[in-house]
Residue frames as qw, qx, qy, qz and C-alpha x, y, z in Angstrom:
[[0.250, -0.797, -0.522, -0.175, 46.11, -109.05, -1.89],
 [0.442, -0.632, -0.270, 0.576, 48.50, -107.19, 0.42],
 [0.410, -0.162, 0.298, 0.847, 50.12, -105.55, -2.08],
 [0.064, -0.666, -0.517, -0.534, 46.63, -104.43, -4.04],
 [0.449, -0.768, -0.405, 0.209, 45.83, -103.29, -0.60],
 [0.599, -0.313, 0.098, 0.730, 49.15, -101.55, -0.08],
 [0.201, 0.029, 0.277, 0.939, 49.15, -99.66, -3.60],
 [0.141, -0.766, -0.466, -0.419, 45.29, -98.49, -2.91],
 [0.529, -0.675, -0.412, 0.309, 46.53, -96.99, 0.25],
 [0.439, -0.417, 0.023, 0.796, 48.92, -95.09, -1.30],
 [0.099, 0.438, 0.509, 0.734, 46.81, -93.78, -4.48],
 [0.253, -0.826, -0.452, -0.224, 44.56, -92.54, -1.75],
 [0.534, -0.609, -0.102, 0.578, 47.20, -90.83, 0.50],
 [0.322, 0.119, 0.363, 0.866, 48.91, -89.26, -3.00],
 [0.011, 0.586, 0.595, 0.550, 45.53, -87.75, -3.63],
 [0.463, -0.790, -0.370, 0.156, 44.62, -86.82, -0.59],
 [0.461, -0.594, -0.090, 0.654, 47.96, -84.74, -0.49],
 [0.355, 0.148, 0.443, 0.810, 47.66, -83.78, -3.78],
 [0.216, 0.363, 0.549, -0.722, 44.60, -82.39, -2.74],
 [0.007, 0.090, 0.900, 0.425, 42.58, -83.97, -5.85],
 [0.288, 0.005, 0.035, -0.957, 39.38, -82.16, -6.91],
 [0.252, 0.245, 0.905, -0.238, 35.93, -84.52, -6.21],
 [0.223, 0.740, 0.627, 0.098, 33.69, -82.32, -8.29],
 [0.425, 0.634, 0.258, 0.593, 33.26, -78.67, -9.18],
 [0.496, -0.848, -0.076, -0.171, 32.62, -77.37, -5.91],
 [0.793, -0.478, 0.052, 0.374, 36.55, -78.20, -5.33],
 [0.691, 0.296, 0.261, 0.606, 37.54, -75.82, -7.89],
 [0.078, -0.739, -0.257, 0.618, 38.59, -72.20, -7.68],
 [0.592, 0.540, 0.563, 0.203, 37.75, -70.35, -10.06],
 [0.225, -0.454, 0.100, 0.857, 39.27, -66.81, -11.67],
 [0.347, 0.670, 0.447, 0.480, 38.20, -64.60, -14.38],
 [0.286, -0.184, 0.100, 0.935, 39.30, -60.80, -15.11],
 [0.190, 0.618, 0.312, -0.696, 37.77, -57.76, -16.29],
 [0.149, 0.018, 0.751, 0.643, 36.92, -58.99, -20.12],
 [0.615, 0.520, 0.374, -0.460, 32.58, -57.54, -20.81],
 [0.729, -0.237, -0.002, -0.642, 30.64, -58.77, -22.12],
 [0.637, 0.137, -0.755, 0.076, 32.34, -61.82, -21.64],
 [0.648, -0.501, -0.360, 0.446, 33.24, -61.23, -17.23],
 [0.139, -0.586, 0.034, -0.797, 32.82, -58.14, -15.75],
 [0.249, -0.290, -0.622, 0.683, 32.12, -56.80, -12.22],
 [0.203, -0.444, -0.357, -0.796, 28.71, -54.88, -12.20],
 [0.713, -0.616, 0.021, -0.334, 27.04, -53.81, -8.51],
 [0.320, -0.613, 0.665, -0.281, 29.91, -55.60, -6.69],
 [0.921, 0.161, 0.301, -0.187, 28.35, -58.96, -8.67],
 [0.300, -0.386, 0.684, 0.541, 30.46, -60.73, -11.31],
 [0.735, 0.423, 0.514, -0.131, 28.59, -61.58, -14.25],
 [0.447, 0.599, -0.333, -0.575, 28.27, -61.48, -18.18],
 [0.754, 0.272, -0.308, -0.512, 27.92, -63.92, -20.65],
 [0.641, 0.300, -0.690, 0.151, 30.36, -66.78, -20.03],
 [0.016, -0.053, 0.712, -0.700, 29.83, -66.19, -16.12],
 [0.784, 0.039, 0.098, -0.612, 26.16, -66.84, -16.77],
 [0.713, 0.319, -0.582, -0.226, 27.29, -69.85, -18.45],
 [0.260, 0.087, -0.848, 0.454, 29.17, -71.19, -15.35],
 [0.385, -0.115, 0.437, -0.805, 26.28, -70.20, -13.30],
 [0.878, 0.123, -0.271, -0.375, 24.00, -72.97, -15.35],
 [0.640, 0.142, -0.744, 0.134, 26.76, -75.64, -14.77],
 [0.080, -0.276, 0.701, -0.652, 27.18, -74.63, -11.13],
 [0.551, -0.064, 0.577, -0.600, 23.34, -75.52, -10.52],
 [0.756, 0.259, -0.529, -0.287, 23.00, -78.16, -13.31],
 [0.615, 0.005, -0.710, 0.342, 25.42, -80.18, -11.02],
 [0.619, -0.667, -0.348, -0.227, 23.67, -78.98, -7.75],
 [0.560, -0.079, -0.465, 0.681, 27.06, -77.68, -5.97],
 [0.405, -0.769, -0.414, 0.271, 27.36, -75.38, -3.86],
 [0.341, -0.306, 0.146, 0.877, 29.47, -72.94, -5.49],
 [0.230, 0.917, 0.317, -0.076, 27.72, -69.85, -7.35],
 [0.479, 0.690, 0.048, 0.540, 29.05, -66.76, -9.13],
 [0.482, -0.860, 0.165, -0.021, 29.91, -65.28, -5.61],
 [0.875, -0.390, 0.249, 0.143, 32.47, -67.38, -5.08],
 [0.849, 0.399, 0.148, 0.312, 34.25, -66.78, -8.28],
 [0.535, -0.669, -0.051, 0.513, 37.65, -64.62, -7.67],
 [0.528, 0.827, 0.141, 0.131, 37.94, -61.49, -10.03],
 [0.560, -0.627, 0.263, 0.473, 41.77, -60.40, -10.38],
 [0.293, 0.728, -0.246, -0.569, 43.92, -59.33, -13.02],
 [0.943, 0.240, -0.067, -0.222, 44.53, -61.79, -15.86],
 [0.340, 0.655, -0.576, 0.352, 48.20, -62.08, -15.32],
 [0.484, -0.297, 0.624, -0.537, 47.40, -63.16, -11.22],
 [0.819, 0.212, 0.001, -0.534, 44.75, -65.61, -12.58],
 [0.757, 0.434, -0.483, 0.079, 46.90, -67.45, -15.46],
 [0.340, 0.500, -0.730, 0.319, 49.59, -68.16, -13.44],
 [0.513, -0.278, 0.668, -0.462, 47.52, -69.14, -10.48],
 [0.881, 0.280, 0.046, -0.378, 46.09, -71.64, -12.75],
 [0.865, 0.293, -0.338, -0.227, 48.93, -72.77, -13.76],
 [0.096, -0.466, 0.751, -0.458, 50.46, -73.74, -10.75],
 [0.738, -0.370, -0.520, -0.219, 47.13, -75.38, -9.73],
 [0.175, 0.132, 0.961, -0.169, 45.94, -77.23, -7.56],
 [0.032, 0.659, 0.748, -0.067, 42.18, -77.51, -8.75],
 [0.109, -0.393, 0.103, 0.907, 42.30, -74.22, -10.81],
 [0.444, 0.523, 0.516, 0.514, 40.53, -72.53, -13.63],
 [0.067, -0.463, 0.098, 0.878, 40.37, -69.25, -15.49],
 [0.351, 0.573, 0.665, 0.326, 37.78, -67.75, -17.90],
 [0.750, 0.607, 0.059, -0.256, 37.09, -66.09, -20.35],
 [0.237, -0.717, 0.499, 0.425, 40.24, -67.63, -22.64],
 [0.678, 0.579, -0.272, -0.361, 41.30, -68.10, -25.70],
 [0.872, -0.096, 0.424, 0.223, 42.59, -71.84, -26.55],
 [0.231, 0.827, -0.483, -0.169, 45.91, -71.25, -28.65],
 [0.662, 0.458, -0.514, 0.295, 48.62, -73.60, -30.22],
 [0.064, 0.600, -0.455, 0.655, 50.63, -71.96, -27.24],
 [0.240, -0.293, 0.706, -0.599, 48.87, -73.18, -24.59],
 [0.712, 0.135, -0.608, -0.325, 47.21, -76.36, -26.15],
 [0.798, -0.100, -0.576, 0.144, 48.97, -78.35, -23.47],
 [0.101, 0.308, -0.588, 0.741, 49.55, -76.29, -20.61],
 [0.617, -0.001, 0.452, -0.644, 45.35, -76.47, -19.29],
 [0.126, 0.422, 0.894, 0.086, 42.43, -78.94, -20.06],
 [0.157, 0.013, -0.412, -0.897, 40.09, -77.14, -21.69],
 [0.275, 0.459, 0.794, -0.288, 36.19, -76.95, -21.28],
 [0.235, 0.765, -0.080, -0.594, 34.30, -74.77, -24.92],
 [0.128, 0.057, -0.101, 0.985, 34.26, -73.23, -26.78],
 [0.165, 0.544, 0.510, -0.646, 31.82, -71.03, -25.40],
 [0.404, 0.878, 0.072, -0.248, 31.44, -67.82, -28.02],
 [0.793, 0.069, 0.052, 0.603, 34.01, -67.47, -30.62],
 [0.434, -0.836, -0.011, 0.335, 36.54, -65.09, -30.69],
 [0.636, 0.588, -0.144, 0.479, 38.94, -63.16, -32.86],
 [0.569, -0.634, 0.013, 0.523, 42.32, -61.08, -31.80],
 [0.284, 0.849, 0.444, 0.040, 42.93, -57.72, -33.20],
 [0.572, -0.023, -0.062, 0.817, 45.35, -55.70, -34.23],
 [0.007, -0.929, -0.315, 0.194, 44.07, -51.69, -32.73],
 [0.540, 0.324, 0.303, 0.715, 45.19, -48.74, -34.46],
 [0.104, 0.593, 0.226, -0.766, 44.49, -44.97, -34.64],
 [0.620, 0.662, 0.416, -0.064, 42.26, -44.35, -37.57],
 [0.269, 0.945, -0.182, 0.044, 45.06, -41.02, -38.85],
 [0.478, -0.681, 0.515, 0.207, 47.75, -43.31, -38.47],
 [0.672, 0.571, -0.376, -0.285, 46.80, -44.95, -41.80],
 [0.470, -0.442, 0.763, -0.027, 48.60, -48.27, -40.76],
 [0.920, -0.004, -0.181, -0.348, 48.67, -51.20, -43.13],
 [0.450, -0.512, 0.663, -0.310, 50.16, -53.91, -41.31],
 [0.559, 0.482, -0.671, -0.067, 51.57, -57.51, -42.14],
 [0.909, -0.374, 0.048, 0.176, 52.07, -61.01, -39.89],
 [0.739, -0.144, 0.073, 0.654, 55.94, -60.71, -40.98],
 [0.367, 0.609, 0.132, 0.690, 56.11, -56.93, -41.96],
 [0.066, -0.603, 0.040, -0.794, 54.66, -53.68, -40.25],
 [0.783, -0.536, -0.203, -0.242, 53.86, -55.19, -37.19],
 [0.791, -0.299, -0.175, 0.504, 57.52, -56.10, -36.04],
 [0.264, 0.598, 0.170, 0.738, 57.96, -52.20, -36.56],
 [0.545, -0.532, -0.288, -0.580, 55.10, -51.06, -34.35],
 [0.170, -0.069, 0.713, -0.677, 55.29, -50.44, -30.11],
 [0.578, -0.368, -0.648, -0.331, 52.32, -53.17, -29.18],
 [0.357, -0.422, 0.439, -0.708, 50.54, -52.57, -26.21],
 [0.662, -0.077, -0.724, -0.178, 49.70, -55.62, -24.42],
 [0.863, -0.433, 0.137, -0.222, 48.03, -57.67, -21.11],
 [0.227, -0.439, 0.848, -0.190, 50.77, -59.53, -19.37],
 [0.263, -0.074, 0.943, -0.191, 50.12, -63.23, -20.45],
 [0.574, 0.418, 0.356, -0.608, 47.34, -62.53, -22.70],
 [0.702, 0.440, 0.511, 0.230, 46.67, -63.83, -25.75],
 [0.330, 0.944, -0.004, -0.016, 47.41, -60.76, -27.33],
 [0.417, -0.760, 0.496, -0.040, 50.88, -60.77, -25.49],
 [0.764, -0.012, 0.639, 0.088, 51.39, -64.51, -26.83],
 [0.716, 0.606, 0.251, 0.239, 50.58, -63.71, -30.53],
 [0.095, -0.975, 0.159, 0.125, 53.19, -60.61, -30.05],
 [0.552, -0.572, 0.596, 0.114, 55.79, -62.67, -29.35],
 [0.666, 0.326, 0.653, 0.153, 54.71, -65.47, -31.57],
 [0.618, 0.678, 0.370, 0.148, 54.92, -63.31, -34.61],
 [0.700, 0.492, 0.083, 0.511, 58.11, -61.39, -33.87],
 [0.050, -0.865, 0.144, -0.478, 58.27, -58.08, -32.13],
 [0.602, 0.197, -0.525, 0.568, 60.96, -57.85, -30.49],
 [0.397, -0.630, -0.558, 0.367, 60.66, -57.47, -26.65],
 [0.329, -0.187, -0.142, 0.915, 61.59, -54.17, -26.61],
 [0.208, -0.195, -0.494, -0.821, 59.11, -53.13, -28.91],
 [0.549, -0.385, -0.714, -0.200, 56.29, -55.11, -26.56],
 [0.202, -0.311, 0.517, -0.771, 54.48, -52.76, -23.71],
 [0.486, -0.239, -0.839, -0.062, 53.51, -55.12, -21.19],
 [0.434, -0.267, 0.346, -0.788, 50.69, -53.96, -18.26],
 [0.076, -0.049, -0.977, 0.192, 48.38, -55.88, -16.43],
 [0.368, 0.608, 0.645, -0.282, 45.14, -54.31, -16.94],
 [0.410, 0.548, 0.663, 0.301, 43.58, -52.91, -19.88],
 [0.025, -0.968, -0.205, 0.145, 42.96, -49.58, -18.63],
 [0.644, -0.619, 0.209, 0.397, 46.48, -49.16, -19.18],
 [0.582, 0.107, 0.604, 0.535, 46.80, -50.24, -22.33],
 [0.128, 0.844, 0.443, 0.272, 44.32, -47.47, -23.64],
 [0.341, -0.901, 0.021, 0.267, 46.54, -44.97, -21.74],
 [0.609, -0.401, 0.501, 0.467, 49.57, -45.99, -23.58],
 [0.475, 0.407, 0.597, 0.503, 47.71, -45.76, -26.70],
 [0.071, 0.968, 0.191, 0.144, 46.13, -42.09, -26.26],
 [0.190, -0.947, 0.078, 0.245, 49.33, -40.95, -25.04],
 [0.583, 0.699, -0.414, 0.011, 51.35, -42.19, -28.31],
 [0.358, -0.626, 0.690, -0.054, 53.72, -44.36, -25.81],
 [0.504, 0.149, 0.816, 0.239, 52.25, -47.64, -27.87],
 [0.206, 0.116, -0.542, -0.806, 51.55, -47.29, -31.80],
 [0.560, -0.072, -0.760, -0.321, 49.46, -50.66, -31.65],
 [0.560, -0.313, 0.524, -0.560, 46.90, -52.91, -29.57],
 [0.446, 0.010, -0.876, -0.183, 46.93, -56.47, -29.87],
 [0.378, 0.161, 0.640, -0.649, 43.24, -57.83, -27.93],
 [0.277, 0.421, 0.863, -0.027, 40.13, -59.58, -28.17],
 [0.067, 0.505, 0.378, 0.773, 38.21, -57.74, -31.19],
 [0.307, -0.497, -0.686, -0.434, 34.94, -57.73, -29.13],
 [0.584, -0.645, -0.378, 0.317, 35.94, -57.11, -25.86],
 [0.295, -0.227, 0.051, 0.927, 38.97, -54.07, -27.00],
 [0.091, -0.396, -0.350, -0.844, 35.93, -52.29, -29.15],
 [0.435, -0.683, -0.548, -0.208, 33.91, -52.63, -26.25],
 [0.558, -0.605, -0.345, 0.451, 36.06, -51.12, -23.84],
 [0.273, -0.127, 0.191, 0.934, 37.26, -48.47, -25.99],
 [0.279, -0.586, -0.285, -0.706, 33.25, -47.05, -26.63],
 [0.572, -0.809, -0.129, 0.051, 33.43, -46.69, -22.53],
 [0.380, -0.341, 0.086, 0.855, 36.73, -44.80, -22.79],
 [0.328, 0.898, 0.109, -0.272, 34.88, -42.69, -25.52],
 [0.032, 0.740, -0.455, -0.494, 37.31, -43.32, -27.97],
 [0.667, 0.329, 0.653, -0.145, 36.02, -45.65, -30.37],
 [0.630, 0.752, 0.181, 0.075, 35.70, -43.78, -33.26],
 [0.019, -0.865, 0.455, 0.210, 39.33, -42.73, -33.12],
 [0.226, -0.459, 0.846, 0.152, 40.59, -46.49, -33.75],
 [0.760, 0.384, -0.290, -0.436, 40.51, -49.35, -36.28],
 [0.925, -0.166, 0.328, 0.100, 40.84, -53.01, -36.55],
 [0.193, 0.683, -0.646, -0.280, 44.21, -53.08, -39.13],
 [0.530, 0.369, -0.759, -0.088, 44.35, -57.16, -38.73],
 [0.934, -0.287, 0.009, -0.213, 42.74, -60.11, -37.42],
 [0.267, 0.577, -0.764, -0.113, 45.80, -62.03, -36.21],
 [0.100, 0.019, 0.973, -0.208, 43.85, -65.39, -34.47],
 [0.678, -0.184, -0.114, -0.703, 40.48, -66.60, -34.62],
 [0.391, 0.140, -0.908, -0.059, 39.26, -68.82, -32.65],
 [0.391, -0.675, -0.339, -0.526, 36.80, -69.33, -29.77],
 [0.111, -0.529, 0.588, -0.602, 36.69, -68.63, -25.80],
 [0.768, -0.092, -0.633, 0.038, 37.27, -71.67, -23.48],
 [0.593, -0.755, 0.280, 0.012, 37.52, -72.30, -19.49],
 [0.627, 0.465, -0.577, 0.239, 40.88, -73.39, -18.79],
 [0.796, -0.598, 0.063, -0.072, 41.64, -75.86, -16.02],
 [0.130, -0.630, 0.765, 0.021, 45.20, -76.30, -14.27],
 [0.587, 0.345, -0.679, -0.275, 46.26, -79.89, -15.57],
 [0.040, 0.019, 0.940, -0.339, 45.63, -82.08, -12.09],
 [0.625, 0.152, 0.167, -0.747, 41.88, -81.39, -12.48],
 [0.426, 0.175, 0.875, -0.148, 40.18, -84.76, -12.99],
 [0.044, -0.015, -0.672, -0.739, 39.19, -85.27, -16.78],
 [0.148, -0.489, -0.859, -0.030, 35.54, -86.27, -15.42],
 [0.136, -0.718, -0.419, 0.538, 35.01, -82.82, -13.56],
 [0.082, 0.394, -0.355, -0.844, 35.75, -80.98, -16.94],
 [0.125, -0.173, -0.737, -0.641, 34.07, -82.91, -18.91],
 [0.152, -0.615, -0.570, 0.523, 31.00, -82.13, -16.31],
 [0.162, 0.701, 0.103, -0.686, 31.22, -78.40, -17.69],
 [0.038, -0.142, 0.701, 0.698, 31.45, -79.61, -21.00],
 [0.005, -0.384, -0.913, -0.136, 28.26, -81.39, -20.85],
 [0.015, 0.716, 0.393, -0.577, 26.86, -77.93, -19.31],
 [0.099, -0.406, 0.424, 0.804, 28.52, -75.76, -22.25],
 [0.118, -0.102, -0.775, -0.613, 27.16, -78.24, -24.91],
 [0.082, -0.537, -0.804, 0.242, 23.53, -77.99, -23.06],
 [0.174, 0.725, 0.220, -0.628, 23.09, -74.03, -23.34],
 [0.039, -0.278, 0.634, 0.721, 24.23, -74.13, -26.74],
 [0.084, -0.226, -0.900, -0.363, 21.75, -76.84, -28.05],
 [0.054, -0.687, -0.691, 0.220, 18.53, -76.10, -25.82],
 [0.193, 0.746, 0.267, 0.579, 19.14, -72.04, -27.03],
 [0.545, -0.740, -0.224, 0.324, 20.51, -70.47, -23.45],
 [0.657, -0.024, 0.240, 0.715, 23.30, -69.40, -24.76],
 [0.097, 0.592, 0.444, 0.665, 21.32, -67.53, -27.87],
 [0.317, -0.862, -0.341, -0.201, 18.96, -66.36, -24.99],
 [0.406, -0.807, 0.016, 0.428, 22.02, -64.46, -22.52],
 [0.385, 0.331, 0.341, 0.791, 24.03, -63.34, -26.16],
 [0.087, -0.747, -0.526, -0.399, 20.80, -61.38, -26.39],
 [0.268, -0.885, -0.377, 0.052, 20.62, -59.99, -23.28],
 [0.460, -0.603, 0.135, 0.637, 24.20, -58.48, -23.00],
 [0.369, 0.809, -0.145, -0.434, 23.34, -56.93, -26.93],
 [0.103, -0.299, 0.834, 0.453, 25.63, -59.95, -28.96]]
């Protein structure tokens, strides 16, 4: 009996220093400028997948809200996540790559990843060909940034920034040939740069869909919590019904 006694005393001390997450309301959350997905609009966060958390947040009756959630670049984010304690990060794509680095709550919406182009550059473009050729403009730590790597281009070849806006700078001013990004979100952000009709998808290189990601101490019970939220807007038609409103 001592000894039961003994090793509960110390599972609760470990936790206690590990500082071990009780519910959702112990979790901080991150997410980047990605619309329609998470965006900053009036000084609010929202869009689709931040609506989504908002449903879990009062499904489970905590006390955290979309205030609370901490917009930053996606590079800050990731990495705070994966340090942890009692992290996540959304909007993100679940990859091979990082299969085993989070837990995983989704998918939410799926989600391809795109090779961008100029339309008078006439690219066609290969997984093992024209692509290890080709300056790629990339997010630090994005998915895009991952499949880069993952499919060859040699670092040199691989501009790496930390926000988008950048990346669209690097393309108009010929310093990157190529964008590698979320279709849905890089065509959206390029018809608010007004320069849409100058560029083309060339090559889908992932599909797949967009997932929180939690740092890997997070308690399997407090994900599966937003799972149960996820699968709830999906089935009952919430989901369908904030797609709509943000024009998907």
């Amino acid at each position: 009996m001592k000894i039961i006694s003994l090793l509960a005393m110390l599972t609760v001390l470990l936790t206690a220093r590990l500082g071990h997450a009780a519910s959702l309301d112990d979790i901080t959350f991150y997410t980047e400028e990605y619309p329609p997905y998470n965006f900053t609009e009036n000084g609010r966060v929202t869009g689709i997948t931040t609506e989504v958390l908002d449903y879990a947040f009062r499904k489970h009756n905590t006390r955290k809200g979309v205030r609370d959630i901490i917009m930053a670049d996606w590079n800050t984010g990731y990495q705070a996540v994966l340090k942890g304690p009692n992290k996540a990060i959304y909007t993100m794509n679940r990859s091979a790559e990082r299969e085993d680095l989070f837990k995983w709550a989704g998918p939410i919406t799926p989600n391809t990843v795109d090779v961008f182009a100029r339309k008078d550059r006439n690219f066609t473009i290969t997984y093992d060909g024209e692509l290890k050729r080709h300056r790629v403009a990339v997010v630090k730590d994005d998915i895009g940034h991952i499949k880069a790597k993952g499919l060859g281009v040699p670092e040199q070849n691989i501009i790496v920034r930390t926000t988008t806006a950048e990346n669209l700078a690097d393309l108009e001013a010929g310093r990157a040939d190529i964008w590698i990004y979320g279709g849905t979100t890089g065509k959206y952000l390029m018809r608010q740069a007004g320069i849409l009709d100058k560029y083309e998808s060339v090559l889908t290189v992932f599909r797949g869909g967009h997932y929180v990601g939690f740092s890997l101490d997070v308690d399997d019970n407090i994900v599966e919590k937003l799972q149960e939220a996820i699968d709830e807007v999906k089935l009952d038609g919430t989901l369908e019904r904030i797609m709509q409103k943000y024009g998907k």
